[in-house]
Every structure is written in C-alpha cells, then in structure tokens.
N, C-alpha and C positions, 0 to 999 in steps of 0.2 A: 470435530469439536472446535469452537471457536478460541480465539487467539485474547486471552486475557491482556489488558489494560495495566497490569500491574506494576512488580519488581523489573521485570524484563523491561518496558519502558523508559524505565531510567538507567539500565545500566547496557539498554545496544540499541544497534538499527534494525528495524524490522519491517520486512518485505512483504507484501500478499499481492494475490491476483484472484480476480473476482471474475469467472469467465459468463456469468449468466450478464454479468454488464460491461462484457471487456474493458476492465479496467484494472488498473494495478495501482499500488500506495507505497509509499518510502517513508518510514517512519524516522525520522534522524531525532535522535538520542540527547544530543549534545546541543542543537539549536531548539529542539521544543517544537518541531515544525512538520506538516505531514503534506508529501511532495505526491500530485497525479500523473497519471501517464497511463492515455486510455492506448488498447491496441494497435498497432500499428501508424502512432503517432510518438513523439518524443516528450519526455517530460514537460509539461507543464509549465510556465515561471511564477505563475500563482501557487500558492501555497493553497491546502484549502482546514477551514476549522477543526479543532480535534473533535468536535461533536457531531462534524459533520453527519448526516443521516445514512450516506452511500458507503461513508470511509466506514463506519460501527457496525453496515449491513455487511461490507467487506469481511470484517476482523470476524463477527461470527458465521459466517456460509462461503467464506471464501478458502483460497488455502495459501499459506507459507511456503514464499519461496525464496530462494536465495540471491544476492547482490549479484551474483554474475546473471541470472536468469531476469533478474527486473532490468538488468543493463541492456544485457540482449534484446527484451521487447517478446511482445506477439504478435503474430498477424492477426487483422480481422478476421472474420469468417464471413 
C-alpha cells in the first residue's frame, strides 16, 4: 500500500526506498523539501520537486523505511 501525502507530512520525516529504481527519498517535514540518494551513492545536494514523477512512483510502489536504514544506504545490485 502506498505511502499517503497527507497528515503525516506535516507532522514527520518520511523515509522510502524504491528498489526497482534504487533509489531512496527523505522527506523533511520542517523545511518542505524531498532529499535523493540513489544506491550506493550519498545523498544528493539537490533537492528534488514534491511532484516529482519518480519521488510519487516511490511513495506509492516503494516501501518505508527508517532514518537509520536511509542513513546507512544500499548497495547497488
């Protein structure tokens, strides 16, 4: 089940990882801003759109994971 846009957006940070496009998303709460970091690469310094097409493919087919697990990373495959 994909990851509503809703209440939870305003009130935390929200992690996903999308393995069919290794990629992962940082949703931060407090600045309004959604952070990438593909596989086996480090976050991003671009920020990228909240409409973006890949980050909303994320949120519904991807899955929730935790601020320790998006810190940590994944490897490529």
């Amino acid at each position: 089940m994909g990851i509503n846009k809703g209440e939870r957006f305003e009130l935390e940070d929200i992690f996903v990882s999308y393995p069919y496009e290794e990629v992962m998303y940082r949703w931060d709460h407090r600045s309004k801003k959604v952070f990438v970091r593909f596989y086996g690469a480090s976050e991003s310094s671009h920020t990228v759109p909240y409409d973006n097409r890949l980050f909303n493919e994320a949120l519904c087919f991807g899955d929730e994971i935790t601020q320790e697990e998006y810190l940590a990373g994944r490897p490529r495959r």
